[in-house]
N, C-alpha and C positions, 0 to 999 in steps of 0.2 A: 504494500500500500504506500502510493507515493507519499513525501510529508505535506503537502499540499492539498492531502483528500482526508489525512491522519486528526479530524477536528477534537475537540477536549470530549467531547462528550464518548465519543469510540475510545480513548483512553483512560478516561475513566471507567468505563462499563470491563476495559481489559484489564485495569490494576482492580478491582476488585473481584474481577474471577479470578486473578491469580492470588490473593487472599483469601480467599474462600477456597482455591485449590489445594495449595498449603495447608489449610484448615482442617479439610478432608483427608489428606495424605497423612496427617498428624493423628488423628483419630484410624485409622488404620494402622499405625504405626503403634499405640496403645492396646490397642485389639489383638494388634501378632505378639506383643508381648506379654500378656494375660496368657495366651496359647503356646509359645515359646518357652518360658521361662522358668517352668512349673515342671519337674518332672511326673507328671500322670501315669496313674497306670494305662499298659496298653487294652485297647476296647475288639475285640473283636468285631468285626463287618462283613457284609459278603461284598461283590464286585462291586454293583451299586453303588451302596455304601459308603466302598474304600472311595469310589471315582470323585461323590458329592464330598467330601469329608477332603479331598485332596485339593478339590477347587476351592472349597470355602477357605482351607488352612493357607495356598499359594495367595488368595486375592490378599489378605495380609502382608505382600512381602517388603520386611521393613527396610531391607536394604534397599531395593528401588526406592522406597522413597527418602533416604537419603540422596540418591543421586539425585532425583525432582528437586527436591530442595535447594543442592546445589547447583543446578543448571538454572533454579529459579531465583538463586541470588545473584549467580554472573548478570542474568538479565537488567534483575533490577537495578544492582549497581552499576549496570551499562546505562540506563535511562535513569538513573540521578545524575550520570555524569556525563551526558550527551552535549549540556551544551558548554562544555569547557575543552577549549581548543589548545592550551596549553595550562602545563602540570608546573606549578612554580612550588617556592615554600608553603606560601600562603593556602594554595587550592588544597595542597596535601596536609595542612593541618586543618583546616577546615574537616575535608574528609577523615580523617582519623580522629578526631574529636568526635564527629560523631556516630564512629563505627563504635566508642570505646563507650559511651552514655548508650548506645542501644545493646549494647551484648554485655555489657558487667554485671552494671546495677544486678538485675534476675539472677546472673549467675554466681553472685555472691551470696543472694539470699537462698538458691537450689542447694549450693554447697553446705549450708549452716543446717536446713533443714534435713539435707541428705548425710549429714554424720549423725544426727541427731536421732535418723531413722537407723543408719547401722547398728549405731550401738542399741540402741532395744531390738531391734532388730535378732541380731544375733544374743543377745541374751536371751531371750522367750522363745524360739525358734531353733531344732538341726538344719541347718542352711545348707547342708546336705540334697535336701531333698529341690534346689534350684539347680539348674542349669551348671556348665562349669564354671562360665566368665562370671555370672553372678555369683556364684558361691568365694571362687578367688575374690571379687570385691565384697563381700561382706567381714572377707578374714582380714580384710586392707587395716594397715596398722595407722592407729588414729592419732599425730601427734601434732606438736606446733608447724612443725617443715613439712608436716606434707599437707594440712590443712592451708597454710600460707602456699605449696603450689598449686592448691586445687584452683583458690583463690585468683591465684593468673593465669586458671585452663590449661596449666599442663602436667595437673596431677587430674586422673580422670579414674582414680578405682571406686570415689565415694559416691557416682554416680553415673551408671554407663553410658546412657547418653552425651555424656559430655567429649566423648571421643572424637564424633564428627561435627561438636560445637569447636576442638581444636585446631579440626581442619579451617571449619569455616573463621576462625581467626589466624591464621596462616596464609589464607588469599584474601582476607581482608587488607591485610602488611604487603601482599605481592597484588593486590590486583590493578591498582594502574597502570606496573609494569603490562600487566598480562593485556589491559584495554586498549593500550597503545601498539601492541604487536598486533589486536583481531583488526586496529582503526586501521591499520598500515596494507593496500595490496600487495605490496613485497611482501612487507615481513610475514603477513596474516599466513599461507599454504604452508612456509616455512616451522612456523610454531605450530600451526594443526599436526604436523607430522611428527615435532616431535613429542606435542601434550599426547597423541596417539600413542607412538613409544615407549614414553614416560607408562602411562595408564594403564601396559602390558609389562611392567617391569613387578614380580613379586615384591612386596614390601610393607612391612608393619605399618598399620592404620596411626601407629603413633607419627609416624612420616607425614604422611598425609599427601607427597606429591603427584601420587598419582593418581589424584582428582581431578589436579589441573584440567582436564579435559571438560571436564563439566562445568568448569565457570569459565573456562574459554568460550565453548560451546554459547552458553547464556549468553554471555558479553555480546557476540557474535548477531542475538538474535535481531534486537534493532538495525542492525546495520545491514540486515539481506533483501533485497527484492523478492519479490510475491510473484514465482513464475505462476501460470492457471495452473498447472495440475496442482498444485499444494493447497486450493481451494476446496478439495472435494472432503466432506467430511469422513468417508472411511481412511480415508489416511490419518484423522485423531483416531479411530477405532482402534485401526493396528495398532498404533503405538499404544493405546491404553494395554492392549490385549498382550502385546511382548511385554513391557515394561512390569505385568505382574505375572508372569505366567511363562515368562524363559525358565524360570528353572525346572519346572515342572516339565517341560515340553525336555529338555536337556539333561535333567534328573539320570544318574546310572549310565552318563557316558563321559564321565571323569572330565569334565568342562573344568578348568582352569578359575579360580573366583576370579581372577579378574580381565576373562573373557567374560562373562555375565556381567561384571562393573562395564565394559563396554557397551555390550547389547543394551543396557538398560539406561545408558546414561545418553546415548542417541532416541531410544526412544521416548524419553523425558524431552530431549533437546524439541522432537516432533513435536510433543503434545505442546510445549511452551510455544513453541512457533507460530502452529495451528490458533492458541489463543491471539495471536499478537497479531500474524498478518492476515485471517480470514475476515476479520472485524466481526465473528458471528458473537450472539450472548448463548450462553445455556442456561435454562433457567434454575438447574438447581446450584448453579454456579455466583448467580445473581441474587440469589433467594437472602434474608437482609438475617437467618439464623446461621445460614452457612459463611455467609461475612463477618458475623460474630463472632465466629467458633474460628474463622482463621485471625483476626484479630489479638482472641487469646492463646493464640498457638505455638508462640513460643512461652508462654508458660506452662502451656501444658504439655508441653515438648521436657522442659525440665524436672517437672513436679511430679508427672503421672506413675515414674515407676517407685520411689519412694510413695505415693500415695497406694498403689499396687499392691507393694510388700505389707501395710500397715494393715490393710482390708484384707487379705489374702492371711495373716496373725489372726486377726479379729474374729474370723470365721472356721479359725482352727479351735480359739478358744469355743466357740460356740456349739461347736458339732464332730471335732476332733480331725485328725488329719488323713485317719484311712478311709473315712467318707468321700473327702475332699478328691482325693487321689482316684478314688476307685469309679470317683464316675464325672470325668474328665466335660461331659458333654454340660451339665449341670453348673458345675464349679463355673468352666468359665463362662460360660452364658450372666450367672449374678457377680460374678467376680470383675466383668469387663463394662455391665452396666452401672456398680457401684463405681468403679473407676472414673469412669466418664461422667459420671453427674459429681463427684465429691470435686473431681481434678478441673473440669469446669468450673462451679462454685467459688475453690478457692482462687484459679488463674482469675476471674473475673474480680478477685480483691488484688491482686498481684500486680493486674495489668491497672486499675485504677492508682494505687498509690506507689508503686513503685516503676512499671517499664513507663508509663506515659509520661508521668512530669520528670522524669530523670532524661529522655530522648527528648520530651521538646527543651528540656535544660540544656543539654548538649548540642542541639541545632541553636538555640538562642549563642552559646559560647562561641561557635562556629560562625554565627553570623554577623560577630562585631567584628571578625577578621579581615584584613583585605583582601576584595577577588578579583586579583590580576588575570584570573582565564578566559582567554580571549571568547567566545561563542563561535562555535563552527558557523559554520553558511549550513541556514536549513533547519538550523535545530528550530525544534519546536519549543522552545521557551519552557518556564516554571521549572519547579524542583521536584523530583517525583517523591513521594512522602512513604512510600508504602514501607510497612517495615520490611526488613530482609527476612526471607526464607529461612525457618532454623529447621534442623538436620535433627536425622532419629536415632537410633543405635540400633545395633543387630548383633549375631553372635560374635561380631569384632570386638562388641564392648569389653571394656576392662583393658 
């Protein structure tokens, strides 16, 4: 879509599906880990069964939407910084200012809450019966130094989530390096091949480089022409369709993890695309609960699986634990809707007194700075406000 057809109102209706998409991916994201996380007993099924039981447990998969996330902040931080034409002091402290008021504040008060859940936690609790990455994080040793790294995102055992909250402050520090190479026709083919590279390179999630791909990808999105075929709405289909369900289709043929981080981080790139340059609305995309719910989603990004573990205690005291276990279909069914309404509740106080006046604090600090960046030719003016995309944890965490 040329920028001369791109009017406020078609970008507005695109940055609020992509809040609301977020929103949705984040609550999926809650759901796989309610299912994930918990060792259950195994349930017998016949084919049937196994097949429905296979799709429901795949539409969960929280590592895609980790890569959504992050191909959905490349975007967005490419359309907050669309119309600065050159990168001086000023524009980068401006921007760092207020990457550091939209991603701390929360993550300081996640971390305070989520020691606070370890340690009862594991005292009332064999923490045995979780998963392995969560059980290694529950035994995480609780003291000044590692509570003061969690504090700066780079201690991530006190709450799993926060691994690919690492990432995303990692290209936060690198991404107008990265915007500047997708702005560039030279440079741009060059750095696609090697964030490709990179993105196929094994390497501990504490790394985090070989994501690159996905906020290059994002970045990238403003900046491409709308040939016709990428109008036709089965092309969002597929991408929805691969982006939760490569593993399944791939499942038992020793795929590589981070050939599936590939597959699934182009088919995010798609689906963000498809919002941006088809100008179409979805209505449950638009809907003013689902705008809520991504609104609150990076607290509930943070809060949910400490809120999790506490109801998942709660319900052991209640009923005892061989219940809970032995009939997996039950547990998580009340386990995943008490989640979502308590983690809701509280993200809707979280986000009232702590992310919103601390982010508009931070764009206020930002805004008494000088902005020597020039405006490209074209930009389409104003600041894009939307918060950034946060990131989910998967069996990476810890």
């Amino acid at each position: 879509m040329s920028d001369h057809l791109f009017e406020a109102r078609s970008e507005r209706s695109y940055l609020l599906q992509l809040t609301s998409l977020r929103g949705v991916a984040c609550l999926l994201v809650l759901v796989g880990h309610v299912i994930q996380v918990i060792r259950y007993d195994p349930v017998t099924r016949g084919p049937w069964g196994r097949a429905a039981h296979d799709l429901l447990t795949y539409f969960f998969n929280a590592q895609a939407a980790v890569l959504l996330f992050f191909v959905l902040s490349g975007c967005v931080l490419s359309l907050s910084l669309r119309r600065v034409g050159r990168f001086d002091g000023a524009v980068l402290a401006r921007f760092y200012i207020k990457r550091f008021f939209r991603i701390y504040p929360l993550l300081w008060v996640s971390v305070l809450v989520a020691v606070m859940v370890t340690l009862h936690v594991r005292g009332t609790m064999d923490v045995e019966v979780f998963v392995d990455w969560l059980s290694r994080n529950l035994h995480a040793p609780v003291s000044p130094v590692h509570v003061g790294l969690a504090l700066t995102g780079a201690y991530t055992r006190y709450n799993g989530p926060m691994w690919s909250l690492r990432v995303e402050l990692i290209f936060s520090v690198l991404f107008p390096l990265v915007l500047l190479l997708m702005r560039s026709r030279t440079t741009r083919p060059w750095a696609l091949v090697g964030f490709f590279m990179l993105a196929l390179v094994p390497m501990p999630s504490e790394v985090g480089l070989n994501f690159g791909l996905a906020f290059a990808l994002g970045a990238l999105i403003p900046m491409l022409p709308s040939p016709a075929w990428a109008a036709s709405p089965a092309l969002l289909l597929v991408g929805v369709v691969v982006l939760l369900y490569d593993r399944l289709a791939l499942g038992g043929h020793a795929v590589p993890e981070q050939i599936y981080d590939v597959v699934e981080t182009v088919a995010a790139f798609v689906i963000v695309r498809d919002l941006y340059a088809s100008g179409r609305s979805y209505g449950v995309l638009t809907h003013r609960v689902t705008i809520w719910v991504g609104e609150l989603s990076y607290s509930v990004y943070l809060l949910h699986l400490p809120i999790l573990l506490l109801l998942f205690d709660l319900m052991q005291g209640h009923v005892g634990l061989r219940p809970l276990l032995s009939d997996p279909d039950v547990t998580q069914t009340v386990l995943a809707l008490g989640t979502i309404c308590v983690t809701l509740a509280i993200s809707g106080v979280t986000y009232h007194l702590v992310e919103l006046p601390l982010h508009n604090l931070g764009r206020l600090l930002a805004s008494r700075l000088p902005d020597h960046g020039r405006p490209q030719a074209g930009g389409r003016g104003g600041e894009v406000v939307l918060a950034t995309p946060v990131a989910a944890c998967t069996e990476r965490d810890g």
